[in-house]
C-alpha positions as CSV (number, residue, x, y, z in Angstrom):
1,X,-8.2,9.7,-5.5
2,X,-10.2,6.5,-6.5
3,X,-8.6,4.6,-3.6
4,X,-8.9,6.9,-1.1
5,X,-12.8,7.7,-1.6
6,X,-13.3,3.5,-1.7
7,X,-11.3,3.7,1.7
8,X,-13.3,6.3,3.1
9,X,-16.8,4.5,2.0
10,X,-15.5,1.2,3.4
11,X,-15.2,-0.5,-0.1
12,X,-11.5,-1.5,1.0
13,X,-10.4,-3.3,4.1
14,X,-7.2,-4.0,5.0
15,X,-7.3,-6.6,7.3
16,X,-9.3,-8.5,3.6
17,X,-6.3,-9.9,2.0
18,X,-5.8,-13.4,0.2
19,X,-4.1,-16.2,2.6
20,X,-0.8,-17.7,0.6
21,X,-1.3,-21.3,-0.5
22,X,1.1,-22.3,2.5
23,X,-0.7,-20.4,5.0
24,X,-3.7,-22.5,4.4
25,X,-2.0,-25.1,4.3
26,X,-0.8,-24.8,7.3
27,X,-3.5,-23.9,9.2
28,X,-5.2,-26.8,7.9
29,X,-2.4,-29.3,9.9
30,X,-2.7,-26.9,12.8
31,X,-6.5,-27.2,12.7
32,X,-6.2,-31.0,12.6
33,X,-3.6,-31.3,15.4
34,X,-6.0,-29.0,17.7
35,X,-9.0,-31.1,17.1
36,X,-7.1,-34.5,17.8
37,X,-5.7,-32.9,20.9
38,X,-8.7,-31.5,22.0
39,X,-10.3,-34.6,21.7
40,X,-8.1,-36.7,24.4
41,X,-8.8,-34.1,26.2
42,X,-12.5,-34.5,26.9
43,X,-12.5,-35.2,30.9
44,X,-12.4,-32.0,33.2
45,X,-11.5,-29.1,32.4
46,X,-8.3,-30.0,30.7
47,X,-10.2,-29.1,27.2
48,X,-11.3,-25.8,28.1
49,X,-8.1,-25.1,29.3
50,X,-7.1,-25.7,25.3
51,X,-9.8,-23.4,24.2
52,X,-9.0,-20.7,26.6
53,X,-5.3,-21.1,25.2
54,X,-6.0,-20.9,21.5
55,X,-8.4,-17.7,21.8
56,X,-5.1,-16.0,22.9
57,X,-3.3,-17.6,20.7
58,X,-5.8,-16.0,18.1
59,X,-6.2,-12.8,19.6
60,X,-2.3,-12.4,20.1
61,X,-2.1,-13.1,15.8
62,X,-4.5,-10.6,15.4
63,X,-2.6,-8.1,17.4
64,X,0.3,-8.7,15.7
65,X,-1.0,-8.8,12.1
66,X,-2.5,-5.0,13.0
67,X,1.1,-4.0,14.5
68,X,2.7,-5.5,11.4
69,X,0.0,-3.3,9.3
70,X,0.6,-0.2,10.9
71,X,4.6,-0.4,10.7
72,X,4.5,-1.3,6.8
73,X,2.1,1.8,6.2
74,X,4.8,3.8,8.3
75,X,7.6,2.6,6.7
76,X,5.5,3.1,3.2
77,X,4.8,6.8,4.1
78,X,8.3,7.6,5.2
79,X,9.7,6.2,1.6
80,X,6.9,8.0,-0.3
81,X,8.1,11.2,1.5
82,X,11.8,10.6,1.0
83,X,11.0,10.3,-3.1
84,X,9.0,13.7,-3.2
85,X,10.8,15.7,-1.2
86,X,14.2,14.8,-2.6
């Protein structure tokens, strides 16, 4: 029950997890690209256009990593239940 008290008193998070070497990576090219790109576009609004544009793009990721959470914990559940009750 050691996991589930450190759940309940916050001690574990699940969104907390360790990005992969490639995942850093590339967010690091991405980052670079935005910042060039955001750069030329300095006159108008063109640039906060680009801003508005990748806080959906971040928010959309987010959405979509909690989706994926929620499905693997399903999926997880429903094999845990087909071991124990076979």
């Amino acid at each position: 029950m050691k996991t589930l008290e450190n759940f309940y008193f916050g001690n574990i998070n699940p969104s907390d997890y360790l990005q992969s070497a490639e995942v850093r990576k590339k967010l690091s090219i991405m980052t670079k690209h935005l910042e060039e790109l955001s750069s030329l576009l300095e006159k108008d609004h063109q640039k906060e256009k680009l801003d508005q544009f990748a806080d959906r793009q971040t928010e959309i990721i987010a959405l979509s990593e909690r989706d994926a959470y929620i499905e693997g914990f399903k999926l997880g559940v429903k094999m845990a239940t087909e071991v124990f009750t076979e």
